[in-house]
C-alpha positions in Angstrom: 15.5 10.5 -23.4 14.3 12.6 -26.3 13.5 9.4 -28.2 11.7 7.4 -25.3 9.2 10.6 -25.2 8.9 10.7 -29.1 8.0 7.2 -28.8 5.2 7.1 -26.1 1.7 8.4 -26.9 0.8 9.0 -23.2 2.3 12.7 -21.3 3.8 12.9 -18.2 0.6 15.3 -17.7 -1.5 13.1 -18.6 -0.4 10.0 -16.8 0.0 12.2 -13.4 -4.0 13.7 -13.9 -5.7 13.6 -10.6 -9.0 13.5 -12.6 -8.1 10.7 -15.3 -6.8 8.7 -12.3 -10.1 8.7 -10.3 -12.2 7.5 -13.0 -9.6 4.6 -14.0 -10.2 3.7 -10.0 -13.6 3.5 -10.3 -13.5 1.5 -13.1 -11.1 -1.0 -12.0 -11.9 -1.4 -8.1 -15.4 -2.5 -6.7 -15.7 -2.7 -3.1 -17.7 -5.7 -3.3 -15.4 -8.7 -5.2 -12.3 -9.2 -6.3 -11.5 -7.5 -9.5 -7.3 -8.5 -10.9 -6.0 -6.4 -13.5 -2.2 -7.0 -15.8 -0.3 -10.1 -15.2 3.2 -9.0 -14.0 6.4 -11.3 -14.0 8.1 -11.6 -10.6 12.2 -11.2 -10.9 14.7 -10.2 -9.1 18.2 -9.6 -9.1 19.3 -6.4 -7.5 20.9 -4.0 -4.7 20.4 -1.2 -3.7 20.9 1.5 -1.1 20.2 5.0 0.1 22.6 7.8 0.8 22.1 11.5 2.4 25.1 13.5 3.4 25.8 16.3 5.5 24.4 18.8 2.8 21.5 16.9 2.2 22.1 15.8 -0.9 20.6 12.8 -1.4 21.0 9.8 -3.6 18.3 6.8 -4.3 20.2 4.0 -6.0 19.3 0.6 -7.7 21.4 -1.7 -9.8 20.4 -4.9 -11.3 22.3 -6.7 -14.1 19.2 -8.8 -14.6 18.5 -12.3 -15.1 20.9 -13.6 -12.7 24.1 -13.4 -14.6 23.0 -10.7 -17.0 23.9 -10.8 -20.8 26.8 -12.9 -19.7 29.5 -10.8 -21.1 32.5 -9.9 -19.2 34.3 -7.1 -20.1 38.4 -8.0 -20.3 39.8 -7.7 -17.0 36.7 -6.8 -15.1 35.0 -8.6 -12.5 31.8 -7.7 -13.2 28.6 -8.9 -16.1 27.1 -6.5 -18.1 23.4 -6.1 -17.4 20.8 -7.4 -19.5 18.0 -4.9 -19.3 18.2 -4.6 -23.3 16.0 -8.4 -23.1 13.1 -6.0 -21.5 12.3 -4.4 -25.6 10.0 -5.3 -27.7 10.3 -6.4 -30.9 7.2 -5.1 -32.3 7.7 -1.8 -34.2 4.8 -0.6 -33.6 4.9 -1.0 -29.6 5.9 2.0 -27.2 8.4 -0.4 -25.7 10.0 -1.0 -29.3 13.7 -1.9 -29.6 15.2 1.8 -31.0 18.6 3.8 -30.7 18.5 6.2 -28.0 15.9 4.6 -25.7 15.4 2.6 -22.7 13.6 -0.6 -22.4 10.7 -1.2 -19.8 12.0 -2.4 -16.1 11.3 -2.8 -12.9 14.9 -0.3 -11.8 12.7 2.2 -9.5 14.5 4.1 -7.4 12.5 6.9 -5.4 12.6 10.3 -3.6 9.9 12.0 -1.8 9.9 16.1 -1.7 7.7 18.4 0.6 5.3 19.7 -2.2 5.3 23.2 -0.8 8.7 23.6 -1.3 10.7 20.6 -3.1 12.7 19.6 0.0 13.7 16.1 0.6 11.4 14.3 2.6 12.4 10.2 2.2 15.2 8.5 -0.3 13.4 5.0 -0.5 13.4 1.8 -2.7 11.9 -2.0 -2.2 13.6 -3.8 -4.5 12.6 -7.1 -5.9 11.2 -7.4 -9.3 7.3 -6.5 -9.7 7.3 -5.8 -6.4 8.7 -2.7 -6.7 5.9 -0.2 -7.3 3.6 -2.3 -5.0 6.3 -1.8 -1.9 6.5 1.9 -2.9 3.4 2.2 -2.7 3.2 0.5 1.0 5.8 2.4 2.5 4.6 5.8 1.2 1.5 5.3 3.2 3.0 3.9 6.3 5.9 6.8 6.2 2.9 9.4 4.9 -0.4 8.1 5.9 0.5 5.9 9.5 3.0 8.2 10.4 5.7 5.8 11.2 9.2 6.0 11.3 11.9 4.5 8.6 12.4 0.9 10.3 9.1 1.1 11.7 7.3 1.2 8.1 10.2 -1.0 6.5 9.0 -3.8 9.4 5.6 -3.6 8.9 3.9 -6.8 7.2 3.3 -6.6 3.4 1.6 -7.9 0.7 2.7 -9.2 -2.9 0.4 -9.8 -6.3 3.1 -12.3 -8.0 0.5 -13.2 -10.5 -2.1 -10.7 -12.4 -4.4 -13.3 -13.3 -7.8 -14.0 -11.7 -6.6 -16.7 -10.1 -3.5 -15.9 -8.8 -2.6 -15.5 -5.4 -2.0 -12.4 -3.2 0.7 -13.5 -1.0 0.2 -12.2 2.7 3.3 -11.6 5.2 2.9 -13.3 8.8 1.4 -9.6 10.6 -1.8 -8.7 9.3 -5.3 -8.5 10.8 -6.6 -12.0 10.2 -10.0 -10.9 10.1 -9.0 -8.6 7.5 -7.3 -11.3 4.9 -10.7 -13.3 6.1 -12.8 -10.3 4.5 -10.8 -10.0 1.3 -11.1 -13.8 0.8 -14.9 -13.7 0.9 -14.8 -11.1 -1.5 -13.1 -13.5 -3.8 -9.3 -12.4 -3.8 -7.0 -15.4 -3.8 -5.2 -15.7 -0.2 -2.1 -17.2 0.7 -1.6 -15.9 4.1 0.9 -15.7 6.5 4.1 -16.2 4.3 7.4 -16.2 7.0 11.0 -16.9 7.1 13.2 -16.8 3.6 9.9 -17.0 1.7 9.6 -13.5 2.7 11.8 -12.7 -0.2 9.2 -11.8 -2.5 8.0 -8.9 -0.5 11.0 -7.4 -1.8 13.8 -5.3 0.2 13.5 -2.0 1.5 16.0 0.8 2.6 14.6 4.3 3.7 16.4 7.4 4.8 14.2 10.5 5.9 14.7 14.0 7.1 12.9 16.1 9.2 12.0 19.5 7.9 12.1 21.5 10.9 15.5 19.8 12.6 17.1 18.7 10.3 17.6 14.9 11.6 18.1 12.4 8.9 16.5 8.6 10.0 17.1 5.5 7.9 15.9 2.0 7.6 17.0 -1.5 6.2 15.1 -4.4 5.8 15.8 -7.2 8.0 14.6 -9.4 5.1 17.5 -9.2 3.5 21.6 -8.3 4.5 21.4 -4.9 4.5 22.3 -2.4 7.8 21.5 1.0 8.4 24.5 3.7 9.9 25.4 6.9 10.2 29.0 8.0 9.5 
């Protein structure tokens, strides 16, 4: 929205800068130790699902009314709450995030779409819901679709991992899967290991659904996480 933009300091541009992002990695990571930055809430109250049809349109969709039973208003004759996103301002005039006409608070509502750079075509429709853990599941299923190769259920399957708290002593929560020389190795380095979380504690690595096409065939693939109740079909 017109007033969001008017309201934050930081470009598109500049947030998206190749260059700018490097030197805030460097800065932030060291090989060597454990370095935690931002302390992000975990919440979650949400659906979604991914739809291609024959065209190949695509649609990514997430819907959340937030906070379990949302602002608790019903409208007459409905059999729905409406959301409570609005709780996600701030009331701080002078923050980015400040409550304002024509603008949409800060949230965790992320869902995604991969395109071929060369020529904008749909690659993957994609989301992990579940709170915070949103833009780290992204991130983990872009490089196993991108970087491992794997197919949708494949990369939806694989284990992940989950920062619930940003503080230096939080925990990293690690799903039953990984190398356990490899959460050894982090641990010495000082992150804060909980490893091998299983059955419904899964939850908080979020839930995925993944639909991708093929560029050259044309084949769509999907794929729903068997942590939650979701399916994947083809109609």
């Amino acid at each position: 929205d017109d007033q969001d933009e008017a309201s934050t300091k930081s470009s598109t541009e500049w947030l998206l800068n190749k260059e700018r992002i490097s030197k805030q990695a460097l800065g932030l990571f060291d090989s060597e130790k454990a370095v935690v930055q931002g302390k992000p809430t975990p919440s979650s109250c949400t659906v979604s699902f991914q739809v291609v049809d024959e065209l190949g349109n695509a649609m990514s969709f997430v819907n959340s009314n937030y906070m379990g039973f949302g602002s608790g208003l019903t409208p007459t004759n409905c059999g729905f709450t409406l959301q409570n996103r609005g709780a996600g301002f701030s009331l701080d005039t002078n923050h980015p995030n400040a409550l304002a006409s024509r603008k949409r608070p800060y949230h965790t509502i992320i869902p995604a779409m991969l395109t071929h750079s060369d020529t904008g075509e749909l690659y993957a429709s994609l989301s992990n819901m579940g709170g915070f853990m949103q833009p780290q599941g992204h991130m983990q299923l872009v490089v196993q679709l991108v970087a491992n190769g794997l197919d949708p259920q494949t990369a939806v399957d694989a284990p992940r991992f989950c920062i619930l708290d940003g503080s230096q002593n939080g925990k990293i929560f690690i799903e039953t899967g990984f190398n356990e020389d490899t959460v050894a190795k982090l641990s010495r380095y000082g992150h804060n290991m909980e490893p091998n979380v299983s059955g419904h504690e899964r939850e908080i690595f979020g839930r995925a659904q993944i639909i991708t096409k093929d560029r050259e065939t044309g084949i769509l693939a999907a794929g729903s996480d068997g942590r939650a109740d979701g399916c994947a079909m083809g109609y």
